[in-house]
FILO-961770 format. One record per residue: residue in one letter; x, y, z of N, C-alpha, C, O in turn. Coordinates in pm, whole numbers, plus 50000, padded with zeros to 5 digits. Layout:
BEGIN
AXYZXYZXYZXYZ ...
This chain:
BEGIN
X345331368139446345341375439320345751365739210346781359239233 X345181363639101345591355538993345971359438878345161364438800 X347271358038845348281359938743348201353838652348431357438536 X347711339038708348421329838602347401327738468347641321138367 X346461333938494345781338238351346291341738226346111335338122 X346851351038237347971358138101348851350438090349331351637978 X349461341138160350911333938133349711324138050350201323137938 X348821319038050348611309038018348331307037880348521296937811 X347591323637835347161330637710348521332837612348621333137490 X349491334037713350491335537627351371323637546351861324937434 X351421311537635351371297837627350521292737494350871284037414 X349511299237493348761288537402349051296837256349131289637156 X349211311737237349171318337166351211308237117351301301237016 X351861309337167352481306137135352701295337089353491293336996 X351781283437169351721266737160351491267036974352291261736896 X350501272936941350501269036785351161273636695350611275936587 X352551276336713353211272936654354111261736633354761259936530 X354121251936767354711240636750353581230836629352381230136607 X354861224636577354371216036497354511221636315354921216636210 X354061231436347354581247736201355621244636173355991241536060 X356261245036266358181251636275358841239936326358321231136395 X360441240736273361011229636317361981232836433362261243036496 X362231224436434363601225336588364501242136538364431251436619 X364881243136470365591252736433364551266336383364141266036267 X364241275636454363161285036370363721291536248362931298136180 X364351291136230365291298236111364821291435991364201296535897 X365231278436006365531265335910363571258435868363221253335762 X362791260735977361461256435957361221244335994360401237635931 X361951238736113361801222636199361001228836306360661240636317 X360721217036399359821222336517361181230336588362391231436570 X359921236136697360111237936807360331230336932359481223336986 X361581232336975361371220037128360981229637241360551240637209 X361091226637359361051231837450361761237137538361261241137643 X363031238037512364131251237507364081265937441364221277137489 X363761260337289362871270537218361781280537250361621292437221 X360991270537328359661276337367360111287437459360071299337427 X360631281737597361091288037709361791301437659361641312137720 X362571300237547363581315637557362291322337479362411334337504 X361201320837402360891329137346359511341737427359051353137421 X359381324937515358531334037644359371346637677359061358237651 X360571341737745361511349937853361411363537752360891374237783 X361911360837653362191374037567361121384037547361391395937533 X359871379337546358681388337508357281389037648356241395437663 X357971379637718357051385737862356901392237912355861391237977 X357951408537941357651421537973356921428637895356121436537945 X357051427137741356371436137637354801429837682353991437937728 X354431415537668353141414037670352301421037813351241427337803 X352941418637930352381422938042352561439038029351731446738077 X353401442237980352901458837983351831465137862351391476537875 X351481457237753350421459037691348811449637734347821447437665 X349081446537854347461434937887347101445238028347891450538106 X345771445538024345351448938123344601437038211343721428838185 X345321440038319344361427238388343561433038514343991441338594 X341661423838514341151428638631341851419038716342611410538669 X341591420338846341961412238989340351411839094339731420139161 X340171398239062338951399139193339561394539317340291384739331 X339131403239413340081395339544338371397139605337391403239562 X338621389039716337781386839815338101396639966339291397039996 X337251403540050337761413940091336891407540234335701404540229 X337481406640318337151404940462337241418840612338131425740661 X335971417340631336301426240748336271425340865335181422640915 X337381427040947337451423441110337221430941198337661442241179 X336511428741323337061441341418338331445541440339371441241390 X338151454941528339441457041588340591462841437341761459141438 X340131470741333340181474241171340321487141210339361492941263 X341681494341187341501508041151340991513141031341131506740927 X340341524841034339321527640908339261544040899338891551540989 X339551546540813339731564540807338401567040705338141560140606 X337781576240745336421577340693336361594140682336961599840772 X335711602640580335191608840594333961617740608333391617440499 X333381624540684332111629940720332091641940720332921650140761 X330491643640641330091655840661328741658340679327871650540641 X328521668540732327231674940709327121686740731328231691140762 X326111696940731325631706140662326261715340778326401727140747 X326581712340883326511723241021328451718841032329381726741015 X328531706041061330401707041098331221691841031330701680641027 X332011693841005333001683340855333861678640984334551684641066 X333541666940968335081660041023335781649640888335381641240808 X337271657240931337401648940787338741640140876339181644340983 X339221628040812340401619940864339521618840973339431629541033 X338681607941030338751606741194339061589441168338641581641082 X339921587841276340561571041249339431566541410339411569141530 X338801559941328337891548441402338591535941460339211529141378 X338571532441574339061515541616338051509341721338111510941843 X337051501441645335851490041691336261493041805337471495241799 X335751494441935336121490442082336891495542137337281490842244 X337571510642070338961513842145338601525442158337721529742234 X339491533442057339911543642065339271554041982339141549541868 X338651570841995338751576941866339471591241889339651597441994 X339801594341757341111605941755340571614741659340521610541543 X340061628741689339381632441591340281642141503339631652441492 X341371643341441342201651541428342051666041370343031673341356 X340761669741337340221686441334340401688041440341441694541453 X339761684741571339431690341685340391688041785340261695241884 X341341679741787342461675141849342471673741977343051678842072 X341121659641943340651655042095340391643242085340021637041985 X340611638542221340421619642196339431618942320339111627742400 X339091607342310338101600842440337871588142455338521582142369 X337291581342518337501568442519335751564842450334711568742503 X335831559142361334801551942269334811536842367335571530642442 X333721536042322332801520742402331441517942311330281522142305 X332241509042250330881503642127329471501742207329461491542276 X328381509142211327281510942229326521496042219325891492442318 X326551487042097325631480442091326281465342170325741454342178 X327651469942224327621454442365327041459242488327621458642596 X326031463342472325101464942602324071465042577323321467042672 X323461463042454322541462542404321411470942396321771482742395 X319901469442387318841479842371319041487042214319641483442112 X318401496642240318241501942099319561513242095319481525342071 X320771505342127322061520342120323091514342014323911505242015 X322601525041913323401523641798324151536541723324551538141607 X324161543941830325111556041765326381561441843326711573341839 X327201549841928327951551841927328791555942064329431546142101 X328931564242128329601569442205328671574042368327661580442401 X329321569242407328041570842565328941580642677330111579442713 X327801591642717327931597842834327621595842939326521590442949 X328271598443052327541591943206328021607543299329061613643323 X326331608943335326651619743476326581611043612325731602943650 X327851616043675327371605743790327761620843941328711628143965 X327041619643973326751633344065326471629444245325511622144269 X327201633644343326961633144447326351639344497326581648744422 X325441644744590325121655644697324531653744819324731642844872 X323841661944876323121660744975321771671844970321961682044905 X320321669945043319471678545032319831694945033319291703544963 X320511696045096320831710645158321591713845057321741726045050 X322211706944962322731710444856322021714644711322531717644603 X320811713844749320191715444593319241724344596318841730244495 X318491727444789317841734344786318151747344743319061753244801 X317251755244611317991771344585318061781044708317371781644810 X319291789544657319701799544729318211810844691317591811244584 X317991817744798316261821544778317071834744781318151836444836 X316291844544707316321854344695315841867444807314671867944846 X316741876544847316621881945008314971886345018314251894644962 X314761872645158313391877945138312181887045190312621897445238 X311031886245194310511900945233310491902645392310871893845469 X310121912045423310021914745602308721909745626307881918645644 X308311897945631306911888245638306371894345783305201898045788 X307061895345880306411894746028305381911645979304181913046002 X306171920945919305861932445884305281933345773305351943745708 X304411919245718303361924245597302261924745663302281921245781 X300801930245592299711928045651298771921245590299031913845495 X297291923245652296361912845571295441918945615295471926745710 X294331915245534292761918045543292551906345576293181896045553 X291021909445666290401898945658288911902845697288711911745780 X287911896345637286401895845681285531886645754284961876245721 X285591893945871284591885445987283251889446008283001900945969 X282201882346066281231884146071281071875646202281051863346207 X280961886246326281311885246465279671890046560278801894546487 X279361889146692278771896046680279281906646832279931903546931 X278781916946798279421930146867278541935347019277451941147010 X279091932747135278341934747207277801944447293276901943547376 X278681955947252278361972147256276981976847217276171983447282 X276901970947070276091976146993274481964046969273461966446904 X274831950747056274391944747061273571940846922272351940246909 X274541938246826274131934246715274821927546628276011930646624 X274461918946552275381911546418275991920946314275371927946234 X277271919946327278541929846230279231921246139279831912346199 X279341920846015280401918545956281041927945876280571933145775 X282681930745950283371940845893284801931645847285051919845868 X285631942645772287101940945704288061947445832288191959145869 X288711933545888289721939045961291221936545934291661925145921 X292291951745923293501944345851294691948346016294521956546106 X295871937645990296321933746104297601926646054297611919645953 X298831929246141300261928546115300301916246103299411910746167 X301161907546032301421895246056302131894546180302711883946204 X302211904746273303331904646378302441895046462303071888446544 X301071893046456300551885346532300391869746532299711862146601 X301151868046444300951851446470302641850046499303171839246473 X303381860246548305031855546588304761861646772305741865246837 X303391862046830303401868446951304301860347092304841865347191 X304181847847052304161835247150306441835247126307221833447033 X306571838347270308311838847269308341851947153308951848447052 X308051859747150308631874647081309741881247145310611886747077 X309751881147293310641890447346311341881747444311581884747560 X311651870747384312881856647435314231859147396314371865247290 X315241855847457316521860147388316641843347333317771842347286 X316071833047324316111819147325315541819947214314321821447219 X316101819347101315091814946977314331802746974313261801646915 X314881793947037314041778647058312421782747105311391777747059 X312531792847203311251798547224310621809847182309781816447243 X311151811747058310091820046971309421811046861310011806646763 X308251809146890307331799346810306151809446728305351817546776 X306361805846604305321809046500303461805446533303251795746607 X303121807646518301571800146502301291787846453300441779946493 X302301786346333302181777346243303131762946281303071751046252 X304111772846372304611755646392304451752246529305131743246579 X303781757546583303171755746756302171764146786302501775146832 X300491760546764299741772546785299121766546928298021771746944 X299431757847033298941750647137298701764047199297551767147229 X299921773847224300021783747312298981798947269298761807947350 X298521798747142298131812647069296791816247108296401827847092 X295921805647167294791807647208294781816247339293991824947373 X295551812847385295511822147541296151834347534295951844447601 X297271831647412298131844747402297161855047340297511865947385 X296121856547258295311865847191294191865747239293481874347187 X293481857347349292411861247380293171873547534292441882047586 X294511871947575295261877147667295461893547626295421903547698 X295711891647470296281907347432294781914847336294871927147332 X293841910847284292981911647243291441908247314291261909447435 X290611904947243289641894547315289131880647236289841873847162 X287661877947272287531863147190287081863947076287271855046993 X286301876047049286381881946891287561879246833287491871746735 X288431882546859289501884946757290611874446780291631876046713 X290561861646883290941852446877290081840346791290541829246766 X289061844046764288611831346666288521838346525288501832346417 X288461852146544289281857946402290431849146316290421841146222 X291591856246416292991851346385293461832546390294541827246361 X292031825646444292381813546401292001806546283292421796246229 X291101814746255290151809946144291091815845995291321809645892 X291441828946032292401835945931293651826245877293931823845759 X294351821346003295671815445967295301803645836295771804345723 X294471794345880294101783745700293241789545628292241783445589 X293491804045594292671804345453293091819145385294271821645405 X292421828845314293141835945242293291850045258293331851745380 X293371857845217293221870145221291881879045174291681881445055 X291221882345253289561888145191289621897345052288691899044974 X290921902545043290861912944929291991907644816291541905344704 X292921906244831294341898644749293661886544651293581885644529 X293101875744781292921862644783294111853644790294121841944752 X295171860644846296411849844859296011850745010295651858945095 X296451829644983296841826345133297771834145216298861839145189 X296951833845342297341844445466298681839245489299561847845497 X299211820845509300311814645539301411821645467302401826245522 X301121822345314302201826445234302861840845241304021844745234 X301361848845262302071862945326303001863945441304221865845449 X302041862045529303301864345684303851849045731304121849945851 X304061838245691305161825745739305911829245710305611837345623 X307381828745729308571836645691309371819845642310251818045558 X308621808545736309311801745702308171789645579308201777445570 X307521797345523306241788745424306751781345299306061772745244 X307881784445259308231780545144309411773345155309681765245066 X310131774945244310831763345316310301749945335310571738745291 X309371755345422308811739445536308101733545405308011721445424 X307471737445258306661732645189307591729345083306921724044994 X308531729945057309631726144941309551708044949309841699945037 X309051706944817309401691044801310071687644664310211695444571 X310531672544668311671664844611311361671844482312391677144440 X310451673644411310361680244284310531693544236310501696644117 X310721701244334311211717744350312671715144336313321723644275 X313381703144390314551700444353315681697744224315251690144136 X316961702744207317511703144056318571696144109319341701444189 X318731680244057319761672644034320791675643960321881676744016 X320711677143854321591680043757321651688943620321221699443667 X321821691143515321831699743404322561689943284323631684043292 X321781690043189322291680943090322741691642959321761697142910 X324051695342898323681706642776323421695542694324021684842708 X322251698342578322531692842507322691702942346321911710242284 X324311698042322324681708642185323981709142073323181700442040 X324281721941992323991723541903323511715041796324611715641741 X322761706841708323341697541590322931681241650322881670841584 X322661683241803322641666841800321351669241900320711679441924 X321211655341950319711652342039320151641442113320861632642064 X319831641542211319681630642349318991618342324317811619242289 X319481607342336319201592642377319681591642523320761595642567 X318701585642588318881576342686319121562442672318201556142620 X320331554742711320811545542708319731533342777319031535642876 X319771519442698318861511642696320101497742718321221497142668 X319411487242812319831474742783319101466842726317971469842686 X319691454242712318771445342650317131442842671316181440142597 X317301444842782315691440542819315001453442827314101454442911 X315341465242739314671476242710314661486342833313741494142810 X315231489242943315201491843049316251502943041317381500143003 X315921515743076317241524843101317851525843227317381523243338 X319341531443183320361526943266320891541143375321921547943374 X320031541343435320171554643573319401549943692318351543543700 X320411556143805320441546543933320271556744005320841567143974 X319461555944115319661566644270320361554744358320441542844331 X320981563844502321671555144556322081567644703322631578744700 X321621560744797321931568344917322431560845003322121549045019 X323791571345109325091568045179324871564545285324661573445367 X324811549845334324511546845517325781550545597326771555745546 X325691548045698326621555145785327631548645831328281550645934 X327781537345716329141526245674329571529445607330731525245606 X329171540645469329781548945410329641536045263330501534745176 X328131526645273328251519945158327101526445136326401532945215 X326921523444988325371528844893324471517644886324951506844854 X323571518244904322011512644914321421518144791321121530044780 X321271509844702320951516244592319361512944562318931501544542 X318401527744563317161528744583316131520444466315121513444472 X317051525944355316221519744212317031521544120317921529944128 X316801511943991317611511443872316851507543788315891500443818 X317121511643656316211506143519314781510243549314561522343540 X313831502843582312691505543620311811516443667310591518343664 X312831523043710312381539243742313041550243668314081547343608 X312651560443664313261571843588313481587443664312431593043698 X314451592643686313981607943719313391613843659313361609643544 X312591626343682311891633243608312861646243522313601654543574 X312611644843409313831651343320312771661943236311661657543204 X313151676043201312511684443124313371692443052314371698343090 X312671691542906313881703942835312581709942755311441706142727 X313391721042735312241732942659311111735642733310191742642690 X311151728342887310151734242972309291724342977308411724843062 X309351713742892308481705342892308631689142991309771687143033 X307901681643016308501668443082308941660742939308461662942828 X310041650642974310641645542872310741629042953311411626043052 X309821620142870310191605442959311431599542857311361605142748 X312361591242863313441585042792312361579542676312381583442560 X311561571042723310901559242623310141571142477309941567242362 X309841586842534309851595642419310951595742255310681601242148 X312471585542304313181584342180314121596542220314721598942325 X314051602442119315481617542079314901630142133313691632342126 X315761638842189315391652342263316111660342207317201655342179 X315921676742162317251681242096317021685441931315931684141876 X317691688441894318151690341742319301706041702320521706941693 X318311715441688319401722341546320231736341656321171743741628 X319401735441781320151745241860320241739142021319571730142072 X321141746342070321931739042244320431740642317319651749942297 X320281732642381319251733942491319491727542604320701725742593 X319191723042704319481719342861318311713142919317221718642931 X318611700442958318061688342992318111693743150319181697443200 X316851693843223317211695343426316451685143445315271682143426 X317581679443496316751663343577316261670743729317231674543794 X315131672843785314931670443898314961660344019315661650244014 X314241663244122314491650344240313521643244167312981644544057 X313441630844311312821619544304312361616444395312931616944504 X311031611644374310041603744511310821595644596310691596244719 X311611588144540312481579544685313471594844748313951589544849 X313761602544750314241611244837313781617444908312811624744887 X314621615345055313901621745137313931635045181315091638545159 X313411643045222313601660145249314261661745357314791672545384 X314361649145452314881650645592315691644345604315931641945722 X316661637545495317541627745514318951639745507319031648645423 X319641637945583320971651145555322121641445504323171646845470 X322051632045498323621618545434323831627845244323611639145201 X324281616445191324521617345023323931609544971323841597945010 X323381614444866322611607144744323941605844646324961612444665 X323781597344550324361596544417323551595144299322531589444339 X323461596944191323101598244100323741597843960324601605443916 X323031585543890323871580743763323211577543649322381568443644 X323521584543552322311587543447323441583943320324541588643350 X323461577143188323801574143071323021575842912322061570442856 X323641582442891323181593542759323591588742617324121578542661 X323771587842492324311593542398323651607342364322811613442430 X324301611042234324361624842165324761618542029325751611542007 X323441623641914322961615241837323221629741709322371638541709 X324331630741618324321644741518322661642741470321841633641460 X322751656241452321001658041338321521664641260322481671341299 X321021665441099321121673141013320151680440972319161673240966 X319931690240944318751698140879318671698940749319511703340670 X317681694840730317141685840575316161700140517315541699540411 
């Protein structure tokens, strides 16, 4: 800060009078420099309280700088929030802290700040949904249209014949051994003998021909009606729900990026050392949907003026038959929006 400006103004304003005046001011000799000195002392408070002075300073900024800032926008005000580069933030409306991690030392395109991480364990049997109590399948029925020929009447027939699904559970029906009650569908080696046994060969190349294909009148597959177990055995990695992302009110989803443009979510499944084998990283993505729609990361921002919910589903490296633990690790920000 520099002062010595005004002392100096005052100096010179005064300087011309030497030489005027004599040693004695009274008498009209100079001035010496004893003189000079008391007349400063005497009138240097009056002058500095009538001078205004600017001050240029030079203003440096460091990390690691506490900085009280205020914000607003149109939906929620934070006012006083004390910021610290790399540390800490304290929001004192909401009277909550968390741990801040400057976004852009990891580089990619993350510049807003504050990063979320889901990191989620499970296993298959864990994600498959709880199914809703389901119908008495062995006890639905079906149509179907054959065109057989009839040897009574010794002629070509094609009629509509409808028939319990109880018949493709015939093979081990009345076993107390469930191991040996076999479906059609998941062991039909035995069904040929069993229905040409309780029926005849009409109606065993009926009921084989019936089982892969549909219903003559519905048109739903015959499997889906009476398999009890059809929607089970056909459930794959993408019927599957990893996780749930909210995303609030006011803001929108980034997926976190490193330098080399690559996002930062990992699968990772448990060997029976109890270490992780980690399947893929960066390079791959789960399949993520909000508003119903598919959502790839490299899309940018997801989200805006109301809460919606991000469901990451499975993934092609998972297996349906693996029973160990998966892990799963996905890194987010949450980006405010304003409505303009």
């Amino acid at each position: 800060m520099r002062i010595i400006a005004p002392m100096m103004i005052l100096i010179m304003m005064t300087s011309t009078l030497a030489g005027c005046t004599g040693g004695d001011p009274d008498s009209g000799g100079e001035i010496d420099s004893d003189a000079l000195n008391d007349l400063i002392d005497a009138n240097m408070q009056d002058f500095i309280n009538n001078t205004t002075i600017t001050v240029n300073q030079d203003i440096h900024h460091h990390n690691n700088t506490t900085v009280v800032n205020n914000y607003y926008n149109t939906n929620t005000e934070y006012n006083n929030t004390t910021v610290i580069d790399g540390g800490e933030v304290t929001n004192q409306n909401y009277d909550q802290s968390s741990t801040y991690y400057n976004a852009s030392s990891i580089g990619g395109n993350n510049s807003y700040g504050q990063i979320f991480m889901v990191d989620t364990t499970f296993t298959i049997e864990d994600l498959i949904p709880e199914s809703e109590p389901s119908p008495d399948y062995r006890n639905n029925t079906f149509n179907y249209s054959w065109e057989y020929y009839d040897y009574a009447t010794n002629e070509q027939r094609n009629d509509m014949f409808e028939f319990s699904c109880q018949v493709f559970y015939l093979v081990g029906a009345n076993s107390t051994n469930s191991s040996n009650q076999v479906t059609y569908w998941q062991d039909s080696s035995q069904y040929s003998n069993a229905w040409l046994s309780v029926y005849n060969s009409t109606i065993r190349n009926l009921l084989q021909s019936a089982s892969s294909t549909t219903d003559s009148i519905s048109g739903i597959n015959i499997q889906t009606i009476c398999d009890e177990n059809y929607l089970q055995d056909n459930l794959q990695y993408y019927h599957l729900v990893i996780t749930e992302v909210i995303i609030p009110e006011g803001y929108a989803l980034s997926c976190v990026q490193t330098y080399s443009g690559y996002y930062v979510e990992y699968l990772m499944q448990q060997e029976s050392d109890g270490s992780w084998d980690q399947l893929w990283y960066f390079g791959d993505q789960s399949s993520k949907y909000v508003y119903g729609d598919y959502f790839d990361c490299r899309d940018g921002l997801i989200g805006g003026l109301e809460e919606t919910t991000m469901t990451i589903r499975g993934h092609h490296d998972m297996s349906m038959s693996f029973e160990g633990n998966y892990r799963f690790v996905f890194y987010y920000q949450l980006v405010p929006v304003v409505s303009v």
